[in-house]
ZAROBA-991918 format. One line per 8 residues: their letters; for each residue x, y, z of N, C-alpha, C. Coordinates in Angstrom, 3 decimals. Example, Ala and Ser with C-alpha at 12.3 -4.5 7.8 and 13.67 -1.06 7.14 Angstrom:
// residues 2
AS) 13.190 -5.690 7.800 12.300 -4.500 7.800 13.200 -3.300 7.800 | 12.850 -2.250 7.080 13.670 -1.060 7.140 12.900 0.030 7.870
END
This chain:
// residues 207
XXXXXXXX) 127.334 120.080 87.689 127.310 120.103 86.231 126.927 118.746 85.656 | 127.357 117.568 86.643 127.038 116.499 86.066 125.543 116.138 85.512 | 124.599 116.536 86.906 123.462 116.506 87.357 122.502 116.987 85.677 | 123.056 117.932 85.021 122.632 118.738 84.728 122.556 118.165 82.564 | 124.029 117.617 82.698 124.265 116.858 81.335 123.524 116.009 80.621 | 122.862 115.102 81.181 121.471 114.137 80.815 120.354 115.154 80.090 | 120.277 116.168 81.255 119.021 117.187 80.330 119.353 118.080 79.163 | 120.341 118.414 79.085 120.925 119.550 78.299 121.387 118.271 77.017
XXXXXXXX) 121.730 117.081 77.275 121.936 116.381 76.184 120.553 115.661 75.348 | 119.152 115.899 76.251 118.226 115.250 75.642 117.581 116.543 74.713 | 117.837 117.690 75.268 116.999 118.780 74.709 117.927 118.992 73.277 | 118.759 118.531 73.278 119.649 118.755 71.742 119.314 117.268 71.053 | 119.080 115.978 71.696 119.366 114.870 70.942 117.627 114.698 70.456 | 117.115 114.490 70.678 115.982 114.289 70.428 115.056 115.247 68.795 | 115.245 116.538 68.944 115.560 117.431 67.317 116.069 118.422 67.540 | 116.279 119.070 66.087 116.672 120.206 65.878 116.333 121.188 67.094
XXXXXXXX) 114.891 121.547 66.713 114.835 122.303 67.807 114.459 122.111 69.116 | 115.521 122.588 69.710 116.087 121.746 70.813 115.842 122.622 72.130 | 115.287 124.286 71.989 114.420 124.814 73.017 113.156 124.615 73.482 | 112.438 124.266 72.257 111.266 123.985 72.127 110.712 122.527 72.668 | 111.710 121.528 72.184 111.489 120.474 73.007 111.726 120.520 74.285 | 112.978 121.478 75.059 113.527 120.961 76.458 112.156 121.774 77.414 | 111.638 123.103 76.630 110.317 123.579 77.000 109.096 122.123 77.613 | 108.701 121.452 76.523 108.093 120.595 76.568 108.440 119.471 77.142
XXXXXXXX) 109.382 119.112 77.548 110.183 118.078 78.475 110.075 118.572 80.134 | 109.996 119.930 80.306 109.885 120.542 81.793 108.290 120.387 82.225 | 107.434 119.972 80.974 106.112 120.179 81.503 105.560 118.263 81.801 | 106.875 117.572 81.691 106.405 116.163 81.650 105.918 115.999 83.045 | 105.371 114.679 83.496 105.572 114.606 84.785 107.102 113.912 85.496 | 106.732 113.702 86.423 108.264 113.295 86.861 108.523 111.626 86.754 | 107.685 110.798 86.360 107.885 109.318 85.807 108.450 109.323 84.259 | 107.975 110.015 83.852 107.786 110.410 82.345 108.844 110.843 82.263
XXXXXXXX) 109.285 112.380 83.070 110.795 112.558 82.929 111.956 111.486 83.077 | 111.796 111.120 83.860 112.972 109.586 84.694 113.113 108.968 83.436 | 111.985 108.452 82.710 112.168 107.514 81.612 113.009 108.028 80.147 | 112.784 109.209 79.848 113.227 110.038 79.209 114.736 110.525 79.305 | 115.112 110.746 80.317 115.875 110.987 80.537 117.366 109.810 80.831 | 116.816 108.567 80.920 117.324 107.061 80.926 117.494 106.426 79.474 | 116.647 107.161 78.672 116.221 106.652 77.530 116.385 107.950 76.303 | 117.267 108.810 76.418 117.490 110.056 75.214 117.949 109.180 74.051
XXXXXXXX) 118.312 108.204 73.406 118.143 108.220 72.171 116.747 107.548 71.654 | 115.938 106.774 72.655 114.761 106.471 72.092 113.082 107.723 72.450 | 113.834 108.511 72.620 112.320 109.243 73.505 111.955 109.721 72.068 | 112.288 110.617 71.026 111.595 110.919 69.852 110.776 109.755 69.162 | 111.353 108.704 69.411 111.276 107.598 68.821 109.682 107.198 69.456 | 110.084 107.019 70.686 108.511 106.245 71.595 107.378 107.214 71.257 | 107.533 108.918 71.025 106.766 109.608 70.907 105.910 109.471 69.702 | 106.872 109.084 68.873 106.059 108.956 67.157 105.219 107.828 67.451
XXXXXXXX) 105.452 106.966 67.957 104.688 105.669 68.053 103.806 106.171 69.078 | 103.312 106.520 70.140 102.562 107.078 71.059 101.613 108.036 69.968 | 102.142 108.427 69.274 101.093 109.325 68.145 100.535 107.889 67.150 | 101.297 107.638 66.827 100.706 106.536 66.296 99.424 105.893 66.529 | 99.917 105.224 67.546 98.728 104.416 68.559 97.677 105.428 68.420 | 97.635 106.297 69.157 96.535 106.801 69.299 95.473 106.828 67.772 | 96.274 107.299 67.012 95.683 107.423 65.305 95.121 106.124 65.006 | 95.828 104.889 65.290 95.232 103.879 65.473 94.193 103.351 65.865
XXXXXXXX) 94.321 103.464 67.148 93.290 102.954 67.757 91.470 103.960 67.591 | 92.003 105.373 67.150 90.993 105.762 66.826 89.778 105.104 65.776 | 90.863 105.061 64.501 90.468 104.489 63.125 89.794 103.482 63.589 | 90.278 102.379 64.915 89.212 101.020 65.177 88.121 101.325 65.797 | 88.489 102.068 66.507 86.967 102.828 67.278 86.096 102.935 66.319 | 86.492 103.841 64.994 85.021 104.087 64.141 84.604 102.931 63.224 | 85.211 101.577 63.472 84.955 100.125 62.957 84.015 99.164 63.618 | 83.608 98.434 63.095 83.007 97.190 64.082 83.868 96.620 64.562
XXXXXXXX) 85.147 96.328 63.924 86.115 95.496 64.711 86.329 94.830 66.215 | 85.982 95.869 67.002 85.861 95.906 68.035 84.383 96.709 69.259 | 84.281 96.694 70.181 83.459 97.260 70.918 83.037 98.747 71.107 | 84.189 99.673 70.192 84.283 101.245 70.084 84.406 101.899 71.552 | 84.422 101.157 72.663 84.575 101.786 73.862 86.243 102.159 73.997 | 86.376 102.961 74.083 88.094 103.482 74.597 88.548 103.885 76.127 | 87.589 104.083 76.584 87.667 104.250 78.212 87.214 102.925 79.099 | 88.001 101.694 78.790 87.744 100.498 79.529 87.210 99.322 78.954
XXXXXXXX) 87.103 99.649 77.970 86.716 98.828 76.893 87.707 97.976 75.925 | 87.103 97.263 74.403 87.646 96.517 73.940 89.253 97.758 73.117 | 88.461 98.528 73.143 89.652 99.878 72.041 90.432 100.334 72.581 | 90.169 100.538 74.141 90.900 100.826 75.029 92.043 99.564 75.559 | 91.433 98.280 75.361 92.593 97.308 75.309 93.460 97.137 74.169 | 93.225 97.074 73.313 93.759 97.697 71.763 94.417 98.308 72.028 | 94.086 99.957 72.083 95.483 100.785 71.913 96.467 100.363 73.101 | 96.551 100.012 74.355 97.531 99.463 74.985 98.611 98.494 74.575
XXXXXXXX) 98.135 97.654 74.302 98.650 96.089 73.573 99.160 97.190 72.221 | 98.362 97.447 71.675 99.463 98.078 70.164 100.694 99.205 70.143 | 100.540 99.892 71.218 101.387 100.418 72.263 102.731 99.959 72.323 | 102.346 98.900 73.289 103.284 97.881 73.713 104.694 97.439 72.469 | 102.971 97.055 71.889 103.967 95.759 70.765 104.785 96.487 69.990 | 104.466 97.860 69.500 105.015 98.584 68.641 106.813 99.020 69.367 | 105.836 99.645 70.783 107.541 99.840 71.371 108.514 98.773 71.568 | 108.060 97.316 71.545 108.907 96.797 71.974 109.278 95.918 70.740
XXXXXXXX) 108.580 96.319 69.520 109.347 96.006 68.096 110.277 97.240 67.662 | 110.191 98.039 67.878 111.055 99.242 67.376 112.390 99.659 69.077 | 112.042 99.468 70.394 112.711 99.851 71.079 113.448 98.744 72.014 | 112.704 97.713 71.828 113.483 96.431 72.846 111.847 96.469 73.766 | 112.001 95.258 74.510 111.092 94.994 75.817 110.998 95.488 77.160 | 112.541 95.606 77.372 112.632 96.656 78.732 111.895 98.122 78.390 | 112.727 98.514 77.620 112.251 100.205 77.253 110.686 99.916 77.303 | 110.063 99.075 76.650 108.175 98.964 76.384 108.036 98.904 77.456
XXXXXXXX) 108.356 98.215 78.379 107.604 97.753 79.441 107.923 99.071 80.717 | 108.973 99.362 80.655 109.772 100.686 81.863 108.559 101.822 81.578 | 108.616 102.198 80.127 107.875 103.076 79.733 106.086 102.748 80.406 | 105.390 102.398 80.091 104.218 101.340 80.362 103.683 101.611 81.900 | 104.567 101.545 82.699 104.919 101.505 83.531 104.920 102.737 84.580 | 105.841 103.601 83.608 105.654 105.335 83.897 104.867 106.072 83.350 | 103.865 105.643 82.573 102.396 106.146 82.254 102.070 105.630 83.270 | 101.687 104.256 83.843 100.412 104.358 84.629 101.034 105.082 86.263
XXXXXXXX) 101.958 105.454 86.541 102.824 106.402 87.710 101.921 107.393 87.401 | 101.995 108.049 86.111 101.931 109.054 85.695 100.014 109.296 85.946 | 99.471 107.922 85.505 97.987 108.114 86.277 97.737 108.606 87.250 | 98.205 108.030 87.875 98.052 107.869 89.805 98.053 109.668 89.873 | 99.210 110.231 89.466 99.218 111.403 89.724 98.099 112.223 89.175 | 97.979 111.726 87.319 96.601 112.629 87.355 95.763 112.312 87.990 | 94.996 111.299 88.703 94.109 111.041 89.692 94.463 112.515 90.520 | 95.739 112.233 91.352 95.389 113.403 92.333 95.057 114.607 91.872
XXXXXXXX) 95.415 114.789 90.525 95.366 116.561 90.330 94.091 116.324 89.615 | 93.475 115.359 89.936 92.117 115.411 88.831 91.465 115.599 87.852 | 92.908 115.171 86.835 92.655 115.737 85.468 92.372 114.554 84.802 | 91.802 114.708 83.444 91.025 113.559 82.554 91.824 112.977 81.813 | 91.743 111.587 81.359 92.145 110.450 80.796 91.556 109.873 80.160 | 91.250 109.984 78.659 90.469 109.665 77.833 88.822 109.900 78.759 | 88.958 110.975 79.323 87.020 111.611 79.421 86.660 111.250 80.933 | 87.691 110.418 81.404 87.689 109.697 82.829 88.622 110.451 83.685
XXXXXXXX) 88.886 110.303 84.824 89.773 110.342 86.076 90.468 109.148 86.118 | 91.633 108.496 85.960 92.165 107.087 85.998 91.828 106.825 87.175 | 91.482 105.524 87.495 91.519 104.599 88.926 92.491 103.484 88.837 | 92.549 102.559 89.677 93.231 101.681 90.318 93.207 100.281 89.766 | 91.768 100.268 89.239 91.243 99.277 88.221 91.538 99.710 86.532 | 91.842 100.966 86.228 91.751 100.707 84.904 93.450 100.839 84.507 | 94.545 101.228 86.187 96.335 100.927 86.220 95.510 99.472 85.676 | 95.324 98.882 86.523 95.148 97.472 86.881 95.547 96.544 85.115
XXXXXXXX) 93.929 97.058 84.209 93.967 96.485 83.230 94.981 96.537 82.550 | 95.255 98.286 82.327 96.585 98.784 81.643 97.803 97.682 81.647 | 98.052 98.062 83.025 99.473 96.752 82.664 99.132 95.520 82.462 | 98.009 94.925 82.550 97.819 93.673 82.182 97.917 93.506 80.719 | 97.131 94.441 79.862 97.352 94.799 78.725 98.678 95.030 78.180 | 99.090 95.737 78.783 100.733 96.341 78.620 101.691 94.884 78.064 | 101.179 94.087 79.064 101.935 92.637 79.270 101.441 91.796 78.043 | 100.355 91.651 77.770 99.700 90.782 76.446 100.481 91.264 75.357
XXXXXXXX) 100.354 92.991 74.938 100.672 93.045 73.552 102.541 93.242 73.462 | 103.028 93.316 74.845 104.239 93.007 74.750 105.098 91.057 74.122 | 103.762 90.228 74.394 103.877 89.363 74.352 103.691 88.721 72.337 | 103.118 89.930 72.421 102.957 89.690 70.490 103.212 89.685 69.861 | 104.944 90.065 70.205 106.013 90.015 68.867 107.204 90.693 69.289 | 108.325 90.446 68.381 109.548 90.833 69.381 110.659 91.515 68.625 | 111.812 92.423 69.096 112.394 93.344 68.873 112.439 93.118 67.773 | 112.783 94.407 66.246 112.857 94.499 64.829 112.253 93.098 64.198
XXXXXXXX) 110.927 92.641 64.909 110.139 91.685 63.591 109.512 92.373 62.828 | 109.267 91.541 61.229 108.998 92.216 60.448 107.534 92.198 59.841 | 106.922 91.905 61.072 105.503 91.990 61.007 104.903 93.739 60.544 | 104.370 93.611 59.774 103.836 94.710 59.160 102.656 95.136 60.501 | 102.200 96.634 60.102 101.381 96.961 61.314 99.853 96.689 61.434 | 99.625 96.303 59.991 98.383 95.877 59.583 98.219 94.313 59.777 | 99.380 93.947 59.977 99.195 91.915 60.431 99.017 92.218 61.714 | 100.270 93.516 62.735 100.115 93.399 64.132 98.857 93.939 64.554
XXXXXXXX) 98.147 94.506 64.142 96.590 94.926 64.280 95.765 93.897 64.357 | 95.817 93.158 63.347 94.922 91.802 63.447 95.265 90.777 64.214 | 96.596 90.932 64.733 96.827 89.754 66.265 96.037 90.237 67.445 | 96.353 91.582 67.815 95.919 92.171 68.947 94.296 92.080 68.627 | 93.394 92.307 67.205 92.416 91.951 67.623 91.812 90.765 67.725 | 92.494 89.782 67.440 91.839 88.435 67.251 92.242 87.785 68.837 | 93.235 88.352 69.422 93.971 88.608 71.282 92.440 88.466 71.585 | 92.261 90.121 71.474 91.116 90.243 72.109 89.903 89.521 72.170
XXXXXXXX) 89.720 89.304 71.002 88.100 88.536 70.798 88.433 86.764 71.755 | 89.570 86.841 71.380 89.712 85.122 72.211 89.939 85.569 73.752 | 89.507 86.687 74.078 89.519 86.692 76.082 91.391 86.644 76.284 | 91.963 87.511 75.562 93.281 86.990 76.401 93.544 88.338 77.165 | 92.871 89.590 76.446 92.949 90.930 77.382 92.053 90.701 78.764 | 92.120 91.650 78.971 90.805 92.844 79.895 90.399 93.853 79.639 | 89.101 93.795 79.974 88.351 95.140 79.936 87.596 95.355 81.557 | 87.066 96.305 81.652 86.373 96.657 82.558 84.751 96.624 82.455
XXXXXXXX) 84.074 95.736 83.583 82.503 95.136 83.133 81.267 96.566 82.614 | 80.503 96.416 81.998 79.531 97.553 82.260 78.566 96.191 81.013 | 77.741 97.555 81.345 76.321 97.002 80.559 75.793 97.654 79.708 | 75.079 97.635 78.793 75.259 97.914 77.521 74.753 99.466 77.003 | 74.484 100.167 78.339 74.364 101.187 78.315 75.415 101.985 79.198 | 76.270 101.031 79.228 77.905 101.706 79.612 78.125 102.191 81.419 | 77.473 101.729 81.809 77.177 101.914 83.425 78.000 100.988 84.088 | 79.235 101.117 84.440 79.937 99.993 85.498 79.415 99.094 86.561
XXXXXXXX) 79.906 97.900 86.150 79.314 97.297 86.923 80.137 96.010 87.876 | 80.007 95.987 89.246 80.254 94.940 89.916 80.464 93.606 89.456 | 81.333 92.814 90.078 81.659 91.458 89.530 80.073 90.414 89.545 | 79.686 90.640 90.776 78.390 89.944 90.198 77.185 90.536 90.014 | 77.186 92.092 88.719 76.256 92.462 87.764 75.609 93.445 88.166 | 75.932 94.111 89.456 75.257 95.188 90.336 75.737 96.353 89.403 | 74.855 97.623 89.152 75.353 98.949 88.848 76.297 99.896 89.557 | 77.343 100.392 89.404 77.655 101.041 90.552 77.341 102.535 90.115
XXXXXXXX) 76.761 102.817 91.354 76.059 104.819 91.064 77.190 105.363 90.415 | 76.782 106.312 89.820 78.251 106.876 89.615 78.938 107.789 90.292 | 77.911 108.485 91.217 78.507 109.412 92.094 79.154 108.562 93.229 | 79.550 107.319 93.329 80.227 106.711 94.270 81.478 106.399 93.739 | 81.579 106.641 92.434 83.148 106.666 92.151 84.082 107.793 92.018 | 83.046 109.083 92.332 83.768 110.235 92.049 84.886 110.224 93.122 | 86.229 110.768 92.305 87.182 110.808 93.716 87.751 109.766 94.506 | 87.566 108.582 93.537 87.920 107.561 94.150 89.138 106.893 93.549
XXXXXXXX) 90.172 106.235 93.757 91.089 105.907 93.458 90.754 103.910 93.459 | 90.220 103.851 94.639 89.909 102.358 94.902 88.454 102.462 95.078 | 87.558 101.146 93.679 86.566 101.459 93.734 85.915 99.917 93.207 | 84.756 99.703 93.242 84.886 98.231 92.768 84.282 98.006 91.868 | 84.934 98.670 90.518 84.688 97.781 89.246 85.474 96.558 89.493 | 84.438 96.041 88.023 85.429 94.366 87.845 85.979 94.341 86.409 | 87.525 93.747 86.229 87.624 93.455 85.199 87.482 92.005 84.300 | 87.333 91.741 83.459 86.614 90.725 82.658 87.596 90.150 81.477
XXXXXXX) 87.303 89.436 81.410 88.006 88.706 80.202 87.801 89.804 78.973 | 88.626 89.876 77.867 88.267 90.834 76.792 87.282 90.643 75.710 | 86.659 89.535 76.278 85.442 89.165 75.049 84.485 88.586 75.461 | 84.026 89.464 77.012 82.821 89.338 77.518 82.534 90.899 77.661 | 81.278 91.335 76.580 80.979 92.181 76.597 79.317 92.234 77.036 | 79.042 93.694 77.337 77.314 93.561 77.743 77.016 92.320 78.352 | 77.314 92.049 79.465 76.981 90.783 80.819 77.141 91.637 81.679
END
């Protein structure tokens, strides 16, 4: 019965309706669950912000602000770092970072089942950036500051433009590329978990 109290207390704490969520809690993966389940008074909480981000980082995509790439790119370092910073202004640093953490678990696995990630298959290189990222925009501000989200937007991008992220290299017709400038086919990354992109400072783009 003990075993059993953690779940039956998240499927009520989290909202009202409390079938509907514990439904949607059985379809997590099992990193995702662990964290959730460690973490029942903040999981509604991380979720709104996880919606967030994403809404976010879209809106920069359709800007110059940045590079508009989201799959390894400058937007794709963005929404990580804003991610971060958000959870670990509203939830503490452990929780940001634990969480962070059990997404990219949670890669690895979609790798095996071969399902898509922003239009991709995750690899090993783009865990890689992730938590590196993860780590920058955790670094951008700290539990209940009262940095508005429109100041924390403009740290993470001005982060970026000064090289403090990563991105992943390609060329300007978006073709990955080797540390020293080679194309890699693309049918040599299919299925691959370990593969040799390079990652780059966040404000070396098209080289």
């Amino acid at each position: 019965m003990k075993k059993l109290l953690p779940i039956i207390f998240f499927a009520f704490a989290i909202s009202i309706n409390a079938q509907s969520d514990f439904k949607n809690f059985l379809k997590l993966s099992g990193p995702i669950k662990r964290w959730v389940l460690f973490h029942p008074f903040k999981a509604k909480k991380s979720l709104k912000i996880s919606m967030e981000t994403n809404k976010v980082a879209d809106s920069i995509r359709k800007t110059n602000l940045l590079d508009g790439d989201a799959a390894g790119g400058q937007v794709d370092a963005f929404r990580h770092a804003y991610w971060m910073a958000r959870l670990r202004q509203e939830l503490g640093k452990s929780s940001a970072r634990s969480l962070g953490k059990a997404h990219e678990r949670d890669n690895y696995i979609t790798y095996k089942k071969r399902k898509l990630e922003d239009g991709v298959v995750p690899d090993e290189i783009s865990s890689e950036m992730d938590l590196y990222n993860n780590e920058e925009g955790l670094k951008l501000i700290t539990k209940n500051s009262n940095v508005s989200k429109e100041g924390l937007i403009f740290r993470i991008i001005n982060a970026i433009h000064q090289g403090k992220m990563k991105i992943i290299k390609k060329d300007k017709e978006g073709n990955f590329l080797t540390c020293d400038g080679k194309i890699i086919p693309k049918e040599t990354l299919k299925g691959k978990w370990k593969n040799n992109k390079c990652l780059v400072a966040s404000n070396k783009i098209d080289e």
